[in-house]
C-alpha positions in Angstrom: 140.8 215.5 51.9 137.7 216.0 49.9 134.1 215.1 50.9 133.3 212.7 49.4 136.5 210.4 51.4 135.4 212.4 54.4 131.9 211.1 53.8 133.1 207.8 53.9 135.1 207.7 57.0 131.9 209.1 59.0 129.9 205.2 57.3 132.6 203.3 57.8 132.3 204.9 61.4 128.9 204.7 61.6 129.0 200.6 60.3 131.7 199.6 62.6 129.5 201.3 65.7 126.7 199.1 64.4 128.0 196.1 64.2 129.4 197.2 67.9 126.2 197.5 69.4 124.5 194.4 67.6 127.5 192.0 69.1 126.7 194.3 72.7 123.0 193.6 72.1 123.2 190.0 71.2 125.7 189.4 74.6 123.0 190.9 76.7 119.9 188.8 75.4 122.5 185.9 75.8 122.9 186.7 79.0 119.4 187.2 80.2 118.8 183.8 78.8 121.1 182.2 80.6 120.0 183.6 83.8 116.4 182.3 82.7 118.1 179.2 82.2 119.4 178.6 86.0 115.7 179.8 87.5 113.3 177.0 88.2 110.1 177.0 86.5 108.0 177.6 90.5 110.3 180.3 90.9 109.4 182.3 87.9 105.3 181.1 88.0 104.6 180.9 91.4 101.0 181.2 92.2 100.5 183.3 95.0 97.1 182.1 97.7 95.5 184.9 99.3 93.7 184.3 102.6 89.8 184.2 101.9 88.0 187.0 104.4 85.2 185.7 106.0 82.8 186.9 104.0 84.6 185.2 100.9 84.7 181.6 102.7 80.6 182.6 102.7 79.8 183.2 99.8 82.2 180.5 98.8 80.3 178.2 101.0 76.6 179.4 99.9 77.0 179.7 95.5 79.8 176.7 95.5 82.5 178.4 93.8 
């Protein structure tokens, strides 16, 4: 076998991996979107209140904010 066919086999190797991991890649990112998909849009944004101390309600109370 010379080189150059041997150099061949290894890209034709090296292409068909490829070509493996961009379907595996593409699967995943379909995947991912699909879970997005089922999630509601309050699930994923939910804006979380914090309890004002009482020095917050305060100031709150004296500058208005």
């Amino acid at each position: 076998m010379s080189k150059t066919e041997n150099y061949e086999k290894i890209l034709n190797w090296l292409d068909k991996e490829k070509e493996k991991d961009k379907i595996q890649l593409e699967k995943s990112k379909a995947d991912i979107v699909n879970q997005l998909k089922g999630m509601s849009k309050e699930t994923l944004f939910i804006k979380q209140k914090t309890k004002l101390t009482l020095w917050q309600k305060i100031r709150k109370t004296i500058w208005g904010l």
